[in-house]
N, C-alpha and C positions, 0 to 999 in steps of 0.2 A: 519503764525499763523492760526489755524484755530478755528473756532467759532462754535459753539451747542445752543438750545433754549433746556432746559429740565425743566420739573416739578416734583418737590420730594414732598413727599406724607409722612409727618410723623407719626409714631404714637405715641399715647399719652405719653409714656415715653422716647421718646427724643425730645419732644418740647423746652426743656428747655436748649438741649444739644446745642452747637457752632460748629454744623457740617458743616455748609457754611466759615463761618471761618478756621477751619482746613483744610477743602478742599483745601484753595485759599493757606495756609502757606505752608500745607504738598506737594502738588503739583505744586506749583510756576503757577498756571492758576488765571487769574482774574474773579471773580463771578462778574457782576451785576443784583440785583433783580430786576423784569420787575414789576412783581404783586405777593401780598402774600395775606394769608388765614387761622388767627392760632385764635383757640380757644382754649379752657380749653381739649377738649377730643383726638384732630387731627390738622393739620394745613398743608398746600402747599403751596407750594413757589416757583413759574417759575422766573430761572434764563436765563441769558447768560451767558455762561463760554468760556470765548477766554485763548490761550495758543497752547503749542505742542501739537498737536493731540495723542501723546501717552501719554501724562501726564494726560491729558483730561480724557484717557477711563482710564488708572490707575485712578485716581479720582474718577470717575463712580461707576468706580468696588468696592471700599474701602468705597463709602456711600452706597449702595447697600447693603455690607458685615454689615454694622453697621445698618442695619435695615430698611433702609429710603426705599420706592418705587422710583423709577428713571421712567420717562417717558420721550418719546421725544414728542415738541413741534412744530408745524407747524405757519409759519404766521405770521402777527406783533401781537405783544401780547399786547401792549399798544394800539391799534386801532382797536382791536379787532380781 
């Protein structure tokens, strides 16, 4: 199985959307959020996503397509 640190980058009109959710159904990969950041205009949210590596980037790819910024993440993210 392999594992990714990524941070998504919303904009204001999918704040509200269940896209960590669909991710985790639509792609059989488990999300946990490390740290999040949502306000009224924007919001991020660094996850961990463990699973099959190709299900992984399919997943990527498909929040990506739905609008979201994808970034990769270096380092413990909980200790800074």
């Amino acid at each position: 199985m392999a594992k990714q640190r990524i941070k998504f980058t919303f904009p204001q009109e999918l704040i509200t959307t269940p896209v960590i959710y669909e991710l985790g159904i639509r792609f059989s990969v488990v999300t946990n959020v490390r740290r999040a950041d949502v306000r009224e205009g924007v919001g991020w949210v660094i996850l961990e996503i463990e699973g099959d590596e190709s299900q992984i980037q399919n997943g990527l790819d498909w929040v990506t397509e739905m609008g979201v910024r994808v970034d990769s993440v270096g380092g413990d993210i909980v200790e800074g």
